[in-house]
Rosetta silent file (secondary structure, phi, psi, omega in degrees, C-alpha in Angstrom):
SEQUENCE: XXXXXXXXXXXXXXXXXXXXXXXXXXXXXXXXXXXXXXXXXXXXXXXXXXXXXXXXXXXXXXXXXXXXXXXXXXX
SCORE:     score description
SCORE:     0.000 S_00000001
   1 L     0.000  136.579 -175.609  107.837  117.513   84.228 S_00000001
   2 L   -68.665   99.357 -161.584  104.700  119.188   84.368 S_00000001
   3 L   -77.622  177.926 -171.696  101.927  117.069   85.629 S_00000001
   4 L  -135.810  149.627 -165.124   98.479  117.747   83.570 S_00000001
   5 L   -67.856  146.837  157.159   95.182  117.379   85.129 S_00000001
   6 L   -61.362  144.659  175.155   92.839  114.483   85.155 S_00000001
   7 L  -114.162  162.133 -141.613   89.554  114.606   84.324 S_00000001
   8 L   -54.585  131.387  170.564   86.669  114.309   87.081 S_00000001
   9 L   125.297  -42.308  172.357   85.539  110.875   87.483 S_00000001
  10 L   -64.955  135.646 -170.534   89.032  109.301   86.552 S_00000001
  11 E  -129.812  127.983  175.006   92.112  107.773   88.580 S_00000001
  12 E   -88.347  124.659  155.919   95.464  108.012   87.090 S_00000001
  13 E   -92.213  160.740  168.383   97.191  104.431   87.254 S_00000001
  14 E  -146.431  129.719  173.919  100.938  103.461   86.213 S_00000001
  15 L   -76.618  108.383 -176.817  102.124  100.038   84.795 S_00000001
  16 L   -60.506  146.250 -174.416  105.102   98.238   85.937 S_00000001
  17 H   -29.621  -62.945 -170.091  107.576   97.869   82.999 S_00000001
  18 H   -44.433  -39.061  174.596  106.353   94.657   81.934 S_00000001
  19 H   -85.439  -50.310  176.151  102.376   95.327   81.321 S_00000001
  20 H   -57.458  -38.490 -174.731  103.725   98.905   79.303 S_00000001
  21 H   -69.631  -55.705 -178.340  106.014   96.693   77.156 S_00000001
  22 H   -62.353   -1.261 -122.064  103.035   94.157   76.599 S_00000001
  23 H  -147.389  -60.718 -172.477  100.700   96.915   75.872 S_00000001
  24 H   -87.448   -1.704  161.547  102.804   98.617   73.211 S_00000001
  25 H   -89.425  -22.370  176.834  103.212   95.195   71.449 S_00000001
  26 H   -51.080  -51.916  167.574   99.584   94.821   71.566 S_00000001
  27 H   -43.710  -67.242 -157.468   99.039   98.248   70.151 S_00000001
  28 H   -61.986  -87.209 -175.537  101.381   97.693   67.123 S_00000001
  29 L   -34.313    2.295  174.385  100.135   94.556   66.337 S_00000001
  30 L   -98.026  -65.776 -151.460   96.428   95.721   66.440 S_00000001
  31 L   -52.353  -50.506  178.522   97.453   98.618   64.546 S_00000001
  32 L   -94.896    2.574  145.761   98.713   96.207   61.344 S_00000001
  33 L    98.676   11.229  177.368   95.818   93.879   61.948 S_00000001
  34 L   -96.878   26.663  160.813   98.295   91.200   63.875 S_00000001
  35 L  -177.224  119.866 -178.012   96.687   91.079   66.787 S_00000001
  36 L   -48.376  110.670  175.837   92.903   90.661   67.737 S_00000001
  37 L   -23.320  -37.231  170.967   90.780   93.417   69.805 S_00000001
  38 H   -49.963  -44.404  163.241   89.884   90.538   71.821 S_00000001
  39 H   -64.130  -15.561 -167.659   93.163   90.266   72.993 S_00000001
  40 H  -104.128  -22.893  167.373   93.839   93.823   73.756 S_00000001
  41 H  -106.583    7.763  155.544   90.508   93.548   76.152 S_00000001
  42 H   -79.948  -29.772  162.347   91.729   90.337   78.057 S_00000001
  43 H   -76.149  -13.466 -177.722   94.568   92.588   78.704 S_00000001
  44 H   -89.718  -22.250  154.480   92.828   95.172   79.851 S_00000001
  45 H   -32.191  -71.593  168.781   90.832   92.919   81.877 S_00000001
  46 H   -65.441  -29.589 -177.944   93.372   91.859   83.836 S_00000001
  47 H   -78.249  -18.554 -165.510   95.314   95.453   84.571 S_00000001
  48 H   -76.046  -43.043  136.118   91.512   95.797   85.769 S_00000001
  49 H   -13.351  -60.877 -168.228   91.459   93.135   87.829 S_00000001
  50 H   -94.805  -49.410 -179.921   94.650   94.165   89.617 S_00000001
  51 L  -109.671   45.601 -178.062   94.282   97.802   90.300 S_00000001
  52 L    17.890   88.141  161.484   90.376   97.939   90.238 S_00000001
  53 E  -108.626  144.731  164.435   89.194   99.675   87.483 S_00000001
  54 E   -85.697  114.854  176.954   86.181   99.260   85.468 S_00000001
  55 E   -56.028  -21.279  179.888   88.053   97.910   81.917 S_00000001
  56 E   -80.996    7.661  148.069   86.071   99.239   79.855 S_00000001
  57 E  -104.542   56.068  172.819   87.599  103.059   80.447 S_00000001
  58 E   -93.666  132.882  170.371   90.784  102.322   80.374 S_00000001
  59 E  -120.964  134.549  163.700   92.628  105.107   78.568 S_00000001
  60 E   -56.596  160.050 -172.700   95.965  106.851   77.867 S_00000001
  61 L   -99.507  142.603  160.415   96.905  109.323   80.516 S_00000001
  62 L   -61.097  -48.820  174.064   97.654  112.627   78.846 S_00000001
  63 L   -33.070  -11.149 -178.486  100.955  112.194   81.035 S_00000001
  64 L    57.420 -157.170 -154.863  101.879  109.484   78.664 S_00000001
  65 L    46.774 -116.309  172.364  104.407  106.508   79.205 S_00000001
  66 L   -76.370  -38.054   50.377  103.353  104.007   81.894 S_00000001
  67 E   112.615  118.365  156.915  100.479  106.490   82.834 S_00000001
  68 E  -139.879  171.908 -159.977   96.885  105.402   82.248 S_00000001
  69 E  -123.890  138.205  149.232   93.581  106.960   82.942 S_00000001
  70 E  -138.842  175.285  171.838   90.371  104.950   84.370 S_00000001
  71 E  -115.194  115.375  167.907   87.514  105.104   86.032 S_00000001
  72 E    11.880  124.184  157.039   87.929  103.685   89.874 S_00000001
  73 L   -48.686  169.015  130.391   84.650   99.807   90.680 S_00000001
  74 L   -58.130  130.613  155.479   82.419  101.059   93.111 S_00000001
  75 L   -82.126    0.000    0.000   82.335   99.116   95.995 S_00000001
């Protein structure tokens, strides 16, 4: 598989099974109005938390799957 580039500023992360599975139940259930943005940015919060990111760019990685895009704290 082909990897596809990142774009500048941005750190590709990847999510242990467990955080991808909670993530795509969040998604659905945001999607049909079962489950509150608030909750999808206490999760994000927390992957933020753990592999220092600033949460508020958390993104899909065009690589898809576990794959996510952010941008790196500052120290």
């Amino acid at each position: 598989m082909e990897r596809k580039p990142i774009p500048e500023g941005f750190q590709e992360y990847i999510m242990t099974e467990e955080e991808y599975e909670e993530i795509l139940l969040l998604t659905a259930g945001n999607d049909y109005g079962l489950v509150e943005n608030s909750i999808l940015i206490t999760f994000w919060k927390k992957l933020a938390d753990k592999y220092n990111f600033e949460w508020h760019t958390g993104e899909e990685s065009p690589n898809g799957g576990k794959y996510f895009l952010a941008v790196p704290r500052k120290e």
